[in-house]
VEXTORDREN-116882 format. One record per residue (C-alpha): residue number from 0; x negated, y negated, z negated; chain. Coordinates in pm, 1 decimal, always signed. Layout:
N
> NUM	X	Y	Z	A
...
END
This chain:
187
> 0	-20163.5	-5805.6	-16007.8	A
> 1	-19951.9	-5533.1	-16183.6	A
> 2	-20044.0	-5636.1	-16534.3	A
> 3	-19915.5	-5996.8	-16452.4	A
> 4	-19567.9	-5872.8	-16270.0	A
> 5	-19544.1	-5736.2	-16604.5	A
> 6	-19605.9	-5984.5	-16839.4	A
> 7	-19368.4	-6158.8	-16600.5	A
> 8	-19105.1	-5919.8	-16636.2	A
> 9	-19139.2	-5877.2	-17031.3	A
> 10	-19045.8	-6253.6	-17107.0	A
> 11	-18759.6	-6224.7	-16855.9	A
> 12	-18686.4	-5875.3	-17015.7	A
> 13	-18683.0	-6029.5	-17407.6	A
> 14	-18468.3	-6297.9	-17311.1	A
> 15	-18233.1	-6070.0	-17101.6	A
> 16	-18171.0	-5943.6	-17459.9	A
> 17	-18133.7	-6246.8	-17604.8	A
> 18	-17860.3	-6333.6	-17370.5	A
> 19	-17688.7	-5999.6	-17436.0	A
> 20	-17734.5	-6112.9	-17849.9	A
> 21	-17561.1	-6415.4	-17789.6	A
> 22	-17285.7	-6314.4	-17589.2	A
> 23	-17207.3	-6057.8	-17867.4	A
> 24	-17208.5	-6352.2	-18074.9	A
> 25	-17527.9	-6310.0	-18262.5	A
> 26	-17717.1	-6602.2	-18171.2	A
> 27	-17977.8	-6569.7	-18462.1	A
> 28	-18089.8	-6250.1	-18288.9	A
> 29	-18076.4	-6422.3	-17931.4	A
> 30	-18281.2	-6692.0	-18100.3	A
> 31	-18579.5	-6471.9	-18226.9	A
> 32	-18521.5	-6347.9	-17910.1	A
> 33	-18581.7	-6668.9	-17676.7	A
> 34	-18814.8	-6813.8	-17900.7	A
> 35	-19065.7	-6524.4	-17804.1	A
> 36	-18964.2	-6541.7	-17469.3	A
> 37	-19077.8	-6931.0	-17481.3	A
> 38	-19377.8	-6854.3	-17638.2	A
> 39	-19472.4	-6545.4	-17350.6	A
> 40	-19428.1	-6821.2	-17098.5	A
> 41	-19682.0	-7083.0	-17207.5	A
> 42	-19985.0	-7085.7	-17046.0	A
> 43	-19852.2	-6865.0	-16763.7	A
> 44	-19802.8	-7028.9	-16333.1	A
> 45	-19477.2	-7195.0	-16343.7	A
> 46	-19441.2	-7113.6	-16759.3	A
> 47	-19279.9	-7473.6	-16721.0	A
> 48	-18972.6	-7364.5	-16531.1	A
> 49	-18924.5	-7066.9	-16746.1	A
> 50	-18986.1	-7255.8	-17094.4	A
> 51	-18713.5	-7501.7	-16920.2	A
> 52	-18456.0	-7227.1	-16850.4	A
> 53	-18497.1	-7045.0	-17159.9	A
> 54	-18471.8	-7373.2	-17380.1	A
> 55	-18093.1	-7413.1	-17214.5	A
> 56	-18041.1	-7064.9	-17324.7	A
> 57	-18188.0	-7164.1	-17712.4	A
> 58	-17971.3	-7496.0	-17681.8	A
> 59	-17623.0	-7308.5	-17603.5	A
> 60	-17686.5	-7116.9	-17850.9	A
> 61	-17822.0	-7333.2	-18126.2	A
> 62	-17480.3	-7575.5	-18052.3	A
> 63	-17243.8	-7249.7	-18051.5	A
> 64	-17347.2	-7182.8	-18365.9	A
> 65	-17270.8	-7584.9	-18462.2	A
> 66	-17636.4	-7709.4	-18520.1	A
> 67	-17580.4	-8002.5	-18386.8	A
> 68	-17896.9	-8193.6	-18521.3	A
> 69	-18123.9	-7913.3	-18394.2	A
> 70	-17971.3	-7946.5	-18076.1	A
> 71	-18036.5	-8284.7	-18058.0	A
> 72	-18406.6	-8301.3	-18200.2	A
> 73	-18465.6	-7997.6	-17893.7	A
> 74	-18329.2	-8247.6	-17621.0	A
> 75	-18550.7	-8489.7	-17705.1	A
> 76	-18870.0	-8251.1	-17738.5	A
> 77	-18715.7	-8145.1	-17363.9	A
> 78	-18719.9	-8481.0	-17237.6	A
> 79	-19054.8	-8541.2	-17408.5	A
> 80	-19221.5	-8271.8	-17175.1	A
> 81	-19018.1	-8361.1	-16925.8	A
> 82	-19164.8	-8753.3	-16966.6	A
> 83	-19456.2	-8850.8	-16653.5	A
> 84	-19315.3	-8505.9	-16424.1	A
> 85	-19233.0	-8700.1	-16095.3	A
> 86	-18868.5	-8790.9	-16054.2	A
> 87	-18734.2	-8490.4	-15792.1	A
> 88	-18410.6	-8359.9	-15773.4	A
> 89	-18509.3	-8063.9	-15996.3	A
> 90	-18597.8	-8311.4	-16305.0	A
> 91	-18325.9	-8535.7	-16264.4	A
> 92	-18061.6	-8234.1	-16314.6	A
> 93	-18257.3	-8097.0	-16617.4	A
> 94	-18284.5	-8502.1	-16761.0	A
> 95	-17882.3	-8541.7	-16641.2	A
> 96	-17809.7	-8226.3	-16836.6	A
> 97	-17981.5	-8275.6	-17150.8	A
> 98	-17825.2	-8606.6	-17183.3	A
> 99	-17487.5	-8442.4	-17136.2	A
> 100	-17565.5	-8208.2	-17408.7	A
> 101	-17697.9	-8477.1	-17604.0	A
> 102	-17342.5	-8607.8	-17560.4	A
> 103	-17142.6	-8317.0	-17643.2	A
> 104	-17343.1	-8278.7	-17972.7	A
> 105	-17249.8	-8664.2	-18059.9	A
> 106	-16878.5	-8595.0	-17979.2	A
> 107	-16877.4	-8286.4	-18224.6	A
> 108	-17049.2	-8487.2	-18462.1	A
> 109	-16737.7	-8740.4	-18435.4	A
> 110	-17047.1	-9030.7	-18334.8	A
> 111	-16855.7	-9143.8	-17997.1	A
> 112	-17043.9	-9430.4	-17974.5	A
> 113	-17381.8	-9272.1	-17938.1	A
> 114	-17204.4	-9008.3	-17663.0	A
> 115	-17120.0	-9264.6	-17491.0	A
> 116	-17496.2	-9390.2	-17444.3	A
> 117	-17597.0	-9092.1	-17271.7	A
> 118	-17281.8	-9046.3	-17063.5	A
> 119	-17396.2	-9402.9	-16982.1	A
> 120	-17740.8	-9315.8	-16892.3	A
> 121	-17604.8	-9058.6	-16628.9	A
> 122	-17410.0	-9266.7	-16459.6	A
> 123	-17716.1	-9473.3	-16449.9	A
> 124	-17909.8	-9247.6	-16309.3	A
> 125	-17672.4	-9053.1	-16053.9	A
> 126	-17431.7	-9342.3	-15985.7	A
> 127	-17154.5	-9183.4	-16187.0	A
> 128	-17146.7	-8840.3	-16399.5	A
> 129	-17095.9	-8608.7	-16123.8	A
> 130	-17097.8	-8307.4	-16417.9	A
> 131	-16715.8	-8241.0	-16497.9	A
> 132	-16754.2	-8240.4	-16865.6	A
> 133	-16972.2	-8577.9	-16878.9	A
> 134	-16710.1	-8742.9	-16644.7	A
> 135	-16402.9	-8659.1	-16857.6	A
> 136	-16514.1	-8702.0	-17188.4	A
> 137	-16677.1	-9054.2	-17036.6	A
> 138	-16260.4	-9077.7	-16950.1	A
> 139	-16114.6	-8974.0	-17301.0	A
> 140	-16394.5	-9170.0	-17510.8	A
> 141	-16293.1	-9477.9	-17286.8	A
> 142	-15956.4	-9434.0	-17314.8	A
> 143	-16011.9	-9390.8	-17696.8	A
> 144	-15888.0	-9031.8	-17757.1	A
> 145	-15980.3	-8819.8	-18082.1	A
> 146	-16125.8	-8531.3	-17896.4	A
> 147	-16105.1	-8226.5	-18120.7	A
> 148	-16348.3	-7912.1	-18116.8	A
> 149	-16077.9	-7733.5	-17946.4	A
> 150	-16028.3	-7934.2	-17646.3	A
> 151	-16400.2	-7980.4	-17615.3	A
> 152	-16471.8	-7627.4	-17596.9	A
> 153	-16203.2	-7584.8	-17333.8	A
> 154	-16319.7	-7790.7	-17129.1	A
> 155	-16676.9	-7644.9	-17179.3	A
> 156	-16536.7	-7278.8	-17071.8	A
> 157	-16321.6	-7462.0	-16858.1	A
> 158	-16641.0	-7604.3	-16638.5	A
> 159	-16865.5	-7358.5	-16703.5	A
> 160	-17084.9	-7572.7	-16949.6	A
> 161	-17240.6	-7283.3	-17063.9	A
> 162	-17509.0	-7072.2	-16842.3	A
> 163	-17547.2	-6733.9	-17072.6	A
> 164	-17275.4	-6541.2	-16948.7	A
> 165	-17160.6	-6189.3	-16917.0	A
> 166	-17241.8	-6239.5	-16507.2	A
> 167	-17568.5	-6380.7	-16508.5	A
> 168	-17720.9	-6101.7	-16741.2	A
> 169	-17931.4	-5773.1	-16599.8	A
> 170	-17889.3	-5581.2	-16872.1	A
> 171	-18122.3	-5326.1	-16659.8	A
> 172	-18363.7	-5575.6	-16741.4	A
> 173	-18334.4	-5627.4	-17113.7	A
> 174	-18604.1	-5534.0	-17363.0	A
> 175	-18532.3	-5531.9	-17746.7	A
> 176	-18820.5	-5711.0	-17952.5	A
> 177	-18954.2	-5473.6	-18267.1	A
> 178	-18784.8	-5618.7	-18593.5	A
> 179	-19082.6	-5742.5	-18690.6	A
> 180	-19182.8	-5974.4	-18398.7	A
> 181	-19017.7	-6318.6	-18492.0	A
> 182	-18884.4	-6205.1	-18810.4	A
> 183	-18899.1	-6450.9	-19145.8	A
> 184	-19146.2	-6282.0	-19359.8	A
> 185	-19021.9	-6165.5	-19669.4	A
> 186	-19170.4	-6318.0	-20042.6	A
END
């Protein structure tokens, strides 16, 4: 029982870190960081929900650092495992939420057309966006606005779009992966 509280804790732990890495602004190291977080996770009782958390955390970070395509190509492997899970209030949000990122990645990518798809889709599915960001940038791309980088990010911080933030970290918790762990090898 021990051994598994901490195998439990050491995921949590590494991505702790990788939190603390991105907030600092180094989201290659928060990266390495969630990546072998994810990886701790599979295979594990309820691995799902933390593989689901800790991809948000790799997404926020991935589209702060303005990979936009990655971002997009990691929704749809999120929606892919989220595909034949029964419909509950829990997988709705996380489907909801992807879309809206999907969104917010089209919108910096200056594609308002395909943002506007999966603003559509949410309203679809909840009856209208019910996520502040979602509903006004639904409002600006209807209204035919040239939303800039700036104003998007304000209204991300604005919202609070993002979930990695200086108050949801334990830094008591945080554990430091060895260089080596994650790294690109070197040729």
């Amino acid at each position: 029982m021990e051994k598994d509280k901490n195998k439990y804790l050491l995921h949590l732990g590494i991505a702790e870190k990788g939190k603390m890495f991105a907030l600092q602004g180094n989201h290659k190291e928060a990266l390495r960081h969630y990546k072998e977080a994810i990886k701790m996770t599979q295979g594990q009782e309820k691995g799902d929900i933390f593989f689901q958390l800790y991809m948000q955390y790799t997404l926020e970070s991935l589209e702060l650092m303005g990979a936009y395509d990655e971002v997009l190509s990691y929704c749809e492997t999120l929606l892919s495992f989220l595909e034949g899970k029964d419909d509950n209030e829990i997988i709705i949000k996380y489907k909801v939420e992807t879309w809206q990122r999907m969104a917010i990645q089209y919108i910096y990518k200056k594609d308002n057309e395909s943002a506007k798809e999966y603003l559509m889709l949410i309203k679809k599915e909840t009856g209208a966006p019910k996520l502040p960001v979602a509903e006004r940038v639904l409002d600006w791309i209807n209204r035919r606005y040239n939303i800039t980088k700036k104003q998007l990010t304000d209204l991300q911080k604005e919202h609070k779009y993002f979930i990695v933030t200086k108050e949801n970290i334990n830094e008591e918790l945080a554990i430091e992966l060895p260089q080596a762990i994650g790294a690109t090898p070197r040729i």
